[in-house]
VOPAGU-2260 file (C-alpha; in pm, 1 decimal, decimal comma):
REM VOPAGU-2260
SITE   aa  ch    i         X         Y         Z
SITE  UNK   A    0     770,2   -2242,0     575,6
SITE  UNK   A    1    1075,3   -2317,1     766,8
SITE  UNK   A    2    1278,3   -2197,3     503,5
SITE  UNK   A    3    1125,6   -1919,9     441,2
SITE  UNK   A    4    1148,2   -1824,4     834,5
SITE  UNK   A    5    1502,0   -1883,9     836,6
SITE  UNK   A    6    1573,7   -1647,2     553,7
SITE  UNK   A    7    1685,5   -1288,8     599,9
SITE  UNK   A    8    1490,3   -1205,2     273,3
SITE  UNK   A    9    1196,0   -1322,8      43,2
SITE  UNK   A   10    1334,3   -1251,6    -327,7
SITE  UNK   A   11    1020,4   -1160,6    -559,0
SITE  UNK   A   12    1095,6   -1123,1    -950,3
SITE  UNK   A   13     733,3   -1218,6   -1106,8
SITE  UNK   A   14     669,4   -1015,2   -1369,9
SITE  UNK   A   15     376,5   -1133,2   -1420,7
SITE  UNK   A   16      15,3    -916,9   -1234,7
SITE  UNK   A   17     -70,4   -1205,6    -999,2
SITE  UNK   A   18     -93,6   -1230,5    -599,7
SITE  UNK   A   19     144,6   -1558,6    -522,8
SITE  UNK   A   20      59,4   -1699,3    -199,7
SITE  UNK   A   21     415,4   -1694,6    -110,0
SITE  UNK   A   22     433,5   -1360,7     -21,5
SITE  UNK   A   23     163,0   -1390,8     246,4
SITE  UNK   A   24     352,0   -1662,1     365,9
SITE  UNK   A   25     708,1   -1492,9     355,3
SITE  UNK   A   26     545,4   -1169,8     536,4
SITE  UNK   A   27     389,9   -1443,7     801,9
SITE  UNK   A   28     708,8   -1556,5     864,0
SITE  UNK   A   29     867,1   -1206,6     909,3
SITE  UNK   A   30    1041,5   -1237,4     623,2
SITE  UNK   A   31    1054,5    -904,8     409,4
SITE  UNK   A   32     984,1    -909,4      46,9
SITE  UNK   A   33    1262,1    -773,2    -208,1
SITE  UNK   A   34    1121,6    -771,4    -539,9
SITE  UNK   A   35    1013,3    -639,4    -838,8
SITE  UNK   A   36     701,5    -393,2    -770,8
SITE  UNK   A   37     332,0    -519,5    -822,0
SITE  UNK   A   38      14,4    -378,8    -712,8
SITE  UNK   A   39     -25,8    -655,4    -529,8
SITE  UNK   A   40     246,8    -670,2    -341,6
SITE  UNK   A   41     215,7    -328,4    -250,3
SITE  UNK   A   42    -126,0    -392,5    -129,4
SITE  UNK   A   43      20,8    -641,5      99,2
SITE  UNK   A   44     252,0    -433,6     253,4
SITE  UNK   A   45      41,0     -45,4     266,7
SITE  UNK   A   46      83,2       7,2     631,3
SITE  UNK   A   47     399,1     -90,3     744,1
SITE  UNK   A   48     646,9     -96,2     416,3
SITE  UNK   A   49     764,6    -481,2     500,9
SITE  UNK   A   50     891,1    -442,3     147,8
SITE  UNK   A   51    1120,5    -322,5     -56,5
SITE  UNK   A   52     999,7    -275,0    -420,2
SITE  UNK   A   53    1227,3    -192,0    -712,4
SITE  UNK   A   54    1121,8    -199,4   -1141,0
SITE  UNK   A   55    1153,2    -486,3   -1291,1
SITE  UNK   A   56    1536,5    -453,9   -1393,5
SITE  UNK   A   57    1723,5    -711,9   -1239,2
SITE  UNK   A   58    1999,0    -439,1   -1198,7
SITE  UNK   A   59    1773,0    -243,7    -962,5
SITE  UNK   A   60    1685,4    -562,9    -798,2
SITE  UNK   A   61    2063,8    -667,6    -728,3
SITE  UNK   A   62    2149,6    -302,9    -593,6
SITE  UNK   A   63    1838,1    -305,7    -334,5
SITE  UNK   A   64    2000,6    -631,2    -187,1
SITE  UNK   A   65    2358,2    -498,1    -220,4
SITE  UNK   A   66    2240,3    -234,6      22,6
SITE  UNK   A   67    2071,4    -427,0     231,7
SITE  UNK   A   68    2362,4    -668,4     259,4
SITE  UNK   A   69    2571,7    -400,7     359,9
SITE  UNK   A   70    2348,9    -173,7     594,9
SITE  UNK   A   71    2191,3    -463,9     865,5
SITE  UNK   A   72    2011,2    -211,6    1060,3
SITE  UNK   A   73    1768,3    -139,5     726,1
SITE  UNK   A   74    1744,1    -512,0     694,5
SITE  UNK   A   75    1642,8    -544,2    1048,5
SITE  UNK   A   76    1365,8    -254,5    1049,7
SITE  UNK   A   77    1295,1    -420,5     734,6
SITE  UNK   A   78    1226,2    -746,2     907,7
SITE  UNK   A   79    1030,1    -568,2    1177,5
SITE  UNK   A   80     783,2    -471,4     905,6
SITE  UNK   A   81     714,3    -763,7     760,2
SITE  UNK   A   82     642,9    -937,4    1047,0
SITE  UNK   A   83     406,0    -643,4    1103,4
SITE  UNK   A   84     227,0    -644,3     731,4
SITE  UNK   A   85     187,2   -1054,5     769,9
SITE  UNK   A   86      31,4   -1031,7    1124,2
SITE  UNK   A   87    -345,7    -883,1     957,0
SITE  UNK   A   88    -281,3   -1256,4     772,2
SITE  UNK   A   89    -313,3   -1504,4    1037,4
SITE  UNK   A   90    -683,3   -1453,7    1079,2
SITE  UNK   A   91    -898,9   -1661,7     843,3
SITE  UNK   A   92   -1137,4   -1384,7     779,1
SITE  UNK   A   93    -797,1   -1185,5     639,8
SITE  UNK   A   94    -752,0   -1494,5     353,6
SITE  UNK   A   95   -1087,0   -1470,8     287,6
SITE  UNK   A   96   -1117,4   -1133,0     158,7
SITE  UNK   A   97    -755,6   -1126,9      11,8
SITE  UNK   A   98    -912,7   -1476,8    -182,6
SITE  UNK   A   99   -1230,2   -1217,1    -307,3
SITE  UNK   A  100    -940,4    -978,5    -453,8
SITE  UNK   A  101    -781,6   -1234,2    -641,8
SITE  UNK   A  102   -1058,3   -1374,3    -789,3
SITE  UNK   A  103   -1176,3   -1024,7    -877,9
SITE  UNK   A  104    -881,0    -960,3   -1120,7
């Protein structure tokens, strides 16, 4: 988790339709997601945007963190988010339920 805390981003490039429990843990830590998009990763992030989601092109991928490498005041608000879309997380009840929606796929 330490790692992940002392990142400035979470880099996401599953292809695959699952929920990894690393991007609870990266949005915990206030660490914003850049990956490929997902439903569930979406879900995760609905309210505040903690995320930023590109097709699964690892072209697309490198040109979202190009710009964020370039503009710091995106990866900041971007930051900001995250910490925002992982705070529902720390309550039990919140892995609970997001434990029902895995299991329900």
């Amino acid at each position: 988790m330490s790692i992940i805390r002392d990142a400035d981003i979470f880099m996401f490039c599953h292809k695959i339709p699952k929920s990894p429990r690393c991007l609870v843990e990266a949005l915990l830590s206030g660490t914003p997601i850049v990956g490929y998009y997902n439903l569930f990763a979406e879900d995760l992030i609905v309210k505040h945007q903690g995320v930023e989601l590109t097709e699964g092109e690892p072209e697309m991928l490198a040109a979202a963190m190009h710009a964020l490498a370039i503009n710091r005041n995106a990866l900041s608000q971007l930051q900001g988010n995250a910490a925002k879309d992982g705070h529902p997380f720390v309550d039990t009840a919140a892995f609970a339920h997001r434990s029902e929606l895995i299991k329900a796929v």
